[in-house]
N, CA, C and O atoms as a GROMACS GRO file, in nm:
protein
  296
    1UNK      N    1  11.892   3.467   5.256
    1UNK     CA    2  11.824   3.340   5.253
    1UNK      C    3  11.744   3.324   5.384
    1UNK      O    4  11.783   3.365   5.493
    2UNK      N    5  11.652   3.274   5.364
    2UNK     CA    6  11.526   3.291   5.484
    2UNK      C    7  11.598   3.124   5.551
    2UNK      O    8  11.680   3.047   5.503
    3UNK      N    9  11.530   3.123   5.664
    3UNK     CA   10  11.591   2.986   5.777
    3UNK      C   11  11.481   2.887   5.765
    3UNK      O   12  11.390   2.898   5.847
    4UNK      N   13  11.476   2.794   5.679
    4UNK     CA   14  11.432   2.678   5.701
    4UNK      C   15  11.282   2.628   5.767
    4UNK      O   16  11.168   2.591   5.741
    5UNK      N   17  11.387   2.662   5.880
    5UNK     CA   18  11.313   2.631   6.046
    5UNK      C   19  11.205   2.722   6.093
    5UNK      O   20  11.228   2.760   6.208
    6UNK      N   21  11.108   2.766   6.049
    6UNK     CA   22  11.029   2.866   6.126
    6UNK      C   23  10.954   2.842   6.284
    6UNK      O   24  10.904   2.737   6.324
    7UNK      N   25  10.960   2.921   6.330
    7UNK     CA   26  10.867   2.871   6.480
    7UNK      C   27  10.747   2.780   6.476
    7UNK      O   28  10.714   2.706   6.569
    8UNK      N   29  10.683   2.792   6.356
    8UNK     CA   30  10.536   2.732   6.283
    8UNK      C   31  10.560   2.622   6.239
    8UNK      O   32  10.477   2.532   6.254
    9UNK      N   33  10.715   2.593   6.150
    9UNK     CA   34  10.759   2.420   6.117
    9UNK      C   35  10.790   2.359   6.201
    9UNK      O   36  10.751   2.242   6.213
   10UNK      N   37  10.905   2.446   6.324
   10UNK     CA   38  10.935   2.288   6.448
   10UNK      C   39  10.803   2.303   6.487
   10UNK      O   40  10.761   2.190   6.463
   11UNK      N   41  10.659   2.398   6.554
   11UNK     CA   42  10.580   2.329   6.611
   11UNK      C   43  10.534   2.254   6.539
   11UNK      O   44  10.492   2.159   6.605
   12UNK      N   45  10.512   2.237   6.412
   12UNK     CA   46  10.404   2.169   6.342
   12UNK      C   47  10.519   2.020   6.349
   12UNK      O   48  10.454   1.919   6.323
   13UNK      N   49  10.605   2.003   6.365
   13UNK     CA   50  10.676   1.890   6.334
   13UNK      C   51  10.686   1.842   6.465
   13UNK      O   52  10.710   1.722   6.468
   14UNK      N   53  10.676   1.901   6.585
   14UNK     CA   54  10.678   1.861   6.722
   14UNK      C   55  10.564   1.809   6.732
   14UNK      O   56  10.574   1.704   6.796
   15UNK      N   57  10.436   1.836   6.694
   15UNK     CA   58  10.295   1.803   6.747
   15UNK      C   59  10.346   1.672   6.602
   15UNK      O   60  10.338   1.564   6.659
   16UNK      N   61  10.373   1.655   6.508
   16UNK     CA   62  10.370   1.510   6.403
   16UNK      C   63  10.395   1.421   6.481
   16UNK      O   64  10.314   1.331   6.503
   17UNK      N   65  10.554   1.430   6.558
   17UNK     CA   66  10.638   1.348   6.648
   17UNK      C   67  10.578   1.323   6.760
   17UNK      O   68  10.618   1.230   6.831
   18UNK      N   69  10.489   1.388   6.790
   18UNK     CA   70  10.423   1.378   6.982
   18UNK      C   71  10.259   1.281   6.931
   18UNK      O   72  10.182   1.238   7.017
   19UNK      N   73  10.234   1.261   6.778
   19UNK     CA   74  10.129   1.228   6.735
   19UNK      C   75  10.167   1.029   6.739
   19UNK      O   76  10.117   0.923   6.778
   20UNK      N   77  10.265   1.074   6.680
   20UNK     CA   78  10.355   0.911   6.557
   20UNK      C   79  10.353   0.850   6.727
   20UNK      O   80  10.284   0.753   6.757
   21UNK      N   81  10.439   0.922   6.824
   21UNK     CA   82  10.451   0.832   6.978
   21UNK      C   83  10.347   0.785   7.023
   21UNK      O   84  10.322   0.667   7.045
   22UNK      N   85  10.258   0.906   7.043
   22UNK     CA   86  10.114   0.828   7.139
   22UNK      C   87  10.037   0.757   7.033
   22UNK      O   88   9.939   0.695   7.074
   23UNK      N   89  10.063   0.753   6.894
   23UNK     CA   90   9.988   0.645   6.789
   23UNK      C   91  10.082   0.453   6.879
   23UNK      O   92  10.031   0.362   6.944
   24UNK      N   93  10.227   0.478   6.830
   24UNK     CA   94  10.273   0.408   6.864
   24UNK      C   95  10.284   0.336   6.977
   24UNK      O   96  10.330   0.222   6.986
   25UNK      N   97  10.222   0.438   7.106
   25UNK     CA   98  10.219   0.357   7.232
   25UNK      C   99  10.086   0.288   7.235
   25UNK      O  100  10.070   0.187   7.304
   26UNK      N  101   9.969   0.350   7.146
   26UNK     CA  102   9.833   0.262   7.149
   26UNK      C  103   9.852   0.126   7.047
   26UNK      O  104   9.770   0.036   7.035
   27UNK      N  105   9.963   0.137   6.989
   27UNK     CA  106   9.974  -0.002   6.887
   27UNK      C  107  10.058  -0.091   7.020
   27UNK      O  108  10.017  -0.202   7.052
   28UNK      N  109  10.149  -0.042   7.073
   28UNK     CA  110  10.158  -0.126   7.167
   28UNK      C  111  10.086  -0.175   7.281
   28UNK      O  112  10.116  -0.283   7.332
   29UNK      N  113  10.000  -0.106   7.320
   29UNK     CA  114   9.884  -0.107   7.398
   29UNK      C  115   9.782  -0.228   7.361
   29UNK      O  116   9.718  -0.284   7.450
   30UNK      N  117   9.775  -0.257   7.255
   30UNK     CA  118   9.664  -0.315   7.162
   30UNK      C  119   9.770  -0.470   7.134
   30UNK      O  120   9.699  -0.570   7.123
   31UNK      N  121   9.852  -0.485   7.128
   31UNK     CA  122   9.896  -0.568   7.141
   31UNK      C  123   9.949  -0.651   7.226
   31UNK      O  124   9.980  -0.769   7.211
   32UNK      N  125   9.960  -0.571   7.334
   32UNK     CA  126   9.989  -0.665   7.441
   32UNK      C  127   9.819  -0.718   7.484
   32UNK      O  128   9.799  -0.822   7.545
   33UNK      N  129   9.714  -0.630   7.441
   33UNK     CA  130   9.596  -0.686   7.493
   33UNK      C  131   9.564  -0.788   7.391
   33UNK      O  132   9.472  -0.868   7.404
   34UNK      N  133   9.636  -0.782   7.296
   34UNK     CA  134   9.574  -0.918   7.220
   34UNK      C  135   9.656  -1.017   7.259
   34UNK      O  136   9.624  -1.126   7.212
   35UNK      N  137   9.771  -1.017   7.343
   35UNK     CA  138   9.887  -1.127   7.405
   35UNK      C  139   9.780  -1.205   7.461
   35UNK      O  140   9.738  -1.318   7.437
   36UNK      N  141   9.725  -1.059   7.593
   36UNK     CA  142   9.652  -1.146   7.707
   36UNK      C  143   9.554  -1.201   7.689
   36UNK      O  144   9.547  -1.296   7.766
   37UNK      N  145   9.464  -1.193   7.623
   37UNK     CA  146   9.339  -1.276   7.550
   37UNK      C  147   9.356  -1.386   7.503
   37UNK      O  148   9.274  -1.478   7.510
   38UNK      N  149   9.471  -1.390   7.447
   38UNK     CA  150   9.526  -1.564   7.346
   38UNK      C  151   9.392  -1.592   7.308
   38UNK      O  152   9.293  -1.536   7.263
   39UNK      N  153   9.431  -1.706   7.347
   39UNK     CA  154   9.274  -1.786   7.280
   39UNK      C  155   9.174  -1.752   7.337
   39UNK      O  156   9.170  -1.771   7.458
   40UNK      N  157   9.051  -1.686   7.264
   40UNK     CA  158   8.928  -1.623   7.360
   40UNK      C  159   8.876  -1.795   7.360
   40UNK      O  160   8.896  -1.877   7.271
   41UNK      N  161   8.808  -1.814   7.487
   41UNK     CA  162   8.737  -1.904   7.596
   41UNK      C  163   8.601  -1.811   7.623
   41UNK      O  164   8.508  -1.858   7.689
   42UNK      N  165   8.594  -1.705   7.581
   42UNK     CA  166   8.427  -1.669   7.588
   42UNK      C  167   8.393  -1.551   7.474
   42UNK      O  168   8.465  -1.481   7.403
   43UNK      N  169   8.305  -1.558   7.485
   43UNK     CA  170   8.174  -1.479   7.392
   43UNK      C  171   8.274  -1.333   7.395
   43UNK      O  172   8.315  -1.275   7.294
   44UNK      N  173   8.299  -1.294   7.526
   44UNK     CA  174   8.341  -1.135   7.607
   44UNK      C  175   8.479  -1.153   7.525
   44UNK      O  176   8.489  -1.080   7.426
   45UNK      N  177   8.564  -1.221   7.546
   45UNK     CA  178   8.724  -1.211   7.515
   45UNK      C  179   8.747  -1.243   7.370
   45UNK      O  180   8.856  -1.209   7.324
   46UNK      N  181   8.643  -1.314   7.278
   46UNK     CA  182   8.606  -1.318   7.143
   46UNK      C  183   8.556  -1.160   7.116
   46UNK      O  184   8.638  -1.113   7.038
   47UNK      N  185   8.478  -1.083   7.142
   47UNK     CA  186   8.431  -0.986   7.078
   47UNK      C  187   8.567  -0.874   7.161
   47UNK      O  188   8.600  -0.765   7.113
   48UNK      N  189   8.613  -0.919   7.261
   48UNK     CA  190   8.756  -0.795   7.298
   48UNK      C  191   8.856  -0.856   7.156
   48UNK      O  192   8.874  -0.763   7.078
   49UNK      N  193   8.911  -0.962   7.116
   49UNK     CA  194   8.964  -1.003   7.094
   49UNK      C  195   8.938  -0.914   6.903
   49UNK      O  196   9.019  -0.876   6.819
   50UNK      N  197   8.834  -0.915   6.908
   50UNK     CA  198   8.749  -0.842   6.728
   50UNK      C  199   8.801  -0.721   6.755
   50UNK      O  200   8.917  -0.722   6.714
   51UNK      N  201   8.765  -0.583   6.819
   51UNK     CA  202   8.759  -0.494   6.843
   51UNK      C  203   8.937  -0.443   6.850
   51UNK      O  204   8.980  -0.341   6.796
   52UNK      N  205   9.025  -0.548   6.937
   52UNK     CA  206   9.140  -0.509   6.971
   52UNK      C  207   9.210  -0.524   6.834
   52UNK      O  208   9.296  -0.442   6.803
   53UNK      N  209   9.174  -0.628   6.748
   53UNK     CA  210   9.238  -0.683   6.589
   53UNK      C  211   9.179  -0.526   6.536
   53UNK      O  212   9.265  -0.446   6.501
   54UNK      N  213   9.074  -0.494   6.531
   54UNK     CA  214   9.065  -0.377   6.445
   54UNK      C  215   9.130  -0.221   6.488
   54UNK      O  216   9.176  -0.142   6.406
   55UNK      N  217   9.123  -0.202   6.615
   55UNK     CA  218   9.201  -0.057   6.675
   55UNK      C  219   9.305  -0.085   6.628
   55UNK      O  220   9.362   0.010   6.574
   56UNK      N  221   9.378  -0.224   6.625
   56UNK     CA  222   9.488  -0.189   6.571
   56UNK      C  223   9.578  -0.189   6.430
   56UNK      O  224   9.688  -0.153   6.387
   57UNK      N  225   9.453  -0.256   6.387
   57UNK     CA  226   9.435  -0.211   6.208
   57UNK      C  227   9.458  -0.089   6.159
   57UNK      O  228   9.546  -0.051   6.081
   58UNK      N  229   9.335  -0.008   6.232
   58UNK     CA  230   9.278   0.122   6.224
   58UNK      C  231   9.427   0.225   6.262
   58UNK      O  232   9.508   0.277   6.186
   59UNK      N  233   9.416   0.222   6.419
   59UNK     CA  234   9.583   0.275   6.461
   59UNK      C  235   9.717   0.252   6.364
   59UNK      O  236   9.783   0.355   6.351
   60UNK      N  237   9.761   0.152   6.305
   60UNK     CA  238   9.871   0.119   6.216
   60UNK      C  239   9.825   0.184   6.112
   60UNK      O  240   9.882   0.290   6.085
   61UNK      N  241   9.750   0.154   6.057
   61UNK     CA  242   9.710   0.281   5.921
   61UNK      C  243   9.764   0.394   5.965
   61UNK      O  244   9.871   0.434   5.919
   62UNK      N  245   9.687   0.471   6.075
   62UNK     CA  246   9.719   0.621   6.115
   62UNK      C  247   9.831   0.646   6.100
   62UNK      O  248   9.869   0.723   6.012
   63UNK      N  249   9.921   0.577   6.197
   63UNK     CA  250  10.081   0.613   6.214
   63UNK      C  251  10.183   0.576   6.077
   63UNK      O  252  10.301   0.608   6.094
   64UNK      N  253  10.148   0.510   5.940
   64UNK     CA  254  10.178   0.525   5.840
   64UNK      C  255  10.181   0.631   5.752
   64UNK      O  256  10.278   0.671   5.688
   65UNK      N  257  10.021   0.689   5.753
   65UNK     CA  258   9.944   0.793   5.710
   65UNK      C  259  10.052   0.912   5.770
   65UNK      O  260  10.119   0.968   5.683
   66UNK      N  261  10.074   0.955   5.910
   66UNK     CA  262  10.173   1.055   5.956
   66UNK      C  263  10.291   1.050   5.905
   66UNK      O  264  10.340   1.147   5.847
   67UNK      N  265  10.374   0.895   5.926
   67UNK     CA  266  10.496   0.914   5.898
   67UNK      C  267  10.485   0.919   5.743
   67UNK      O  268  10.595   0.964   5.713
   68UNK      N  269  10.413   0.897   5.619
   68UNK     CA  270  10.442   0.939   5.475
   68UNK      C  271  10.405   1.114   5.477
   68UNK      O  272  10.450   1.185   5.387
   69UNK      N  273  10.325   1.170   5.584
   69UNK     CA  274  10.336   1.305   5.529
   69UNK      C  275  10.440   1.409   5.622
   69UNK      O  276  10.452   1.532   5.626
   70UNK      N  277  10.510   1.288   5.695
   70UNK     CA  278  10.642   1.396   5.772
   70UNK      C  279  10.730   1.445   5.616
   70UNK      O  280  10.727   1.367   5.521
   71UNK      N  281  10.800   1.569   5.605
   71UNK     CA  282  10.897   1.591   5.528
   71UNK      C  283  11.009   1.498   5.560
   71UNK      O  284  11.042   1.458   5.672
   72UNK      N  285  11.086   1.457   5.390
   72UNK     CA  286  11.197   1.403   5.424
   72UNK      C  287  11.311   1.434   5.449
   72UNK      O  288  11.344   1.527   5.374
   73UNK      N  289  11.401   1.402   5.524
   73UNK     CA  290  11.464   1.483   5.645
   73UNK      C  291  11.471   1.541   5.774
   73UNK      O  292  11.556   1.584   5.852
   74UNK      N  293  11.330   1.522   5.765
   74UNK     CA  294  11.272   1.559   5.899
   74UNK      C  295  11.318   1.665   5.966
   74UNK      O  296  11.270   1.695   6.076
   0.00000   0.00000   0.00000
């Protein structure tokens, strides 16, 4: 019986996991910048405020998209 695990599956499953984190640290990233903005008071912190709602639209998709095509079991 052949092993599972090939050198080619943990890397490919190491680079998924090193993907899903730095997705996950830019969703947190993106949210604390939408903390600090609260209520935009200008034109500038209204259009940061657009841009930061969508990266992290965009970003949360991604890291869904990874974690449905990790194998289950991981």
């Amino acid at each position: 019986m052949e092993s599972q695990n090939s050198p080619v599956d943990l890397t490919e499953r190491k680079r998924r996991r090193t993907r899903v984190a730095r997705l996950e640290a830019d969703i947190a990233y993106f949210q604390a910048r939408l903390e600090m903005i609260g209520e935009p008071a200008t034109a500038n912190q209204l259009t940061q405020l657009k841009a930061f709602k969508l990266l992290l639209k965009t970003v949360s998709t991604k890291v869904l998209k990874v974690k449905r095509e990790q194998p289950e079991g991981r």
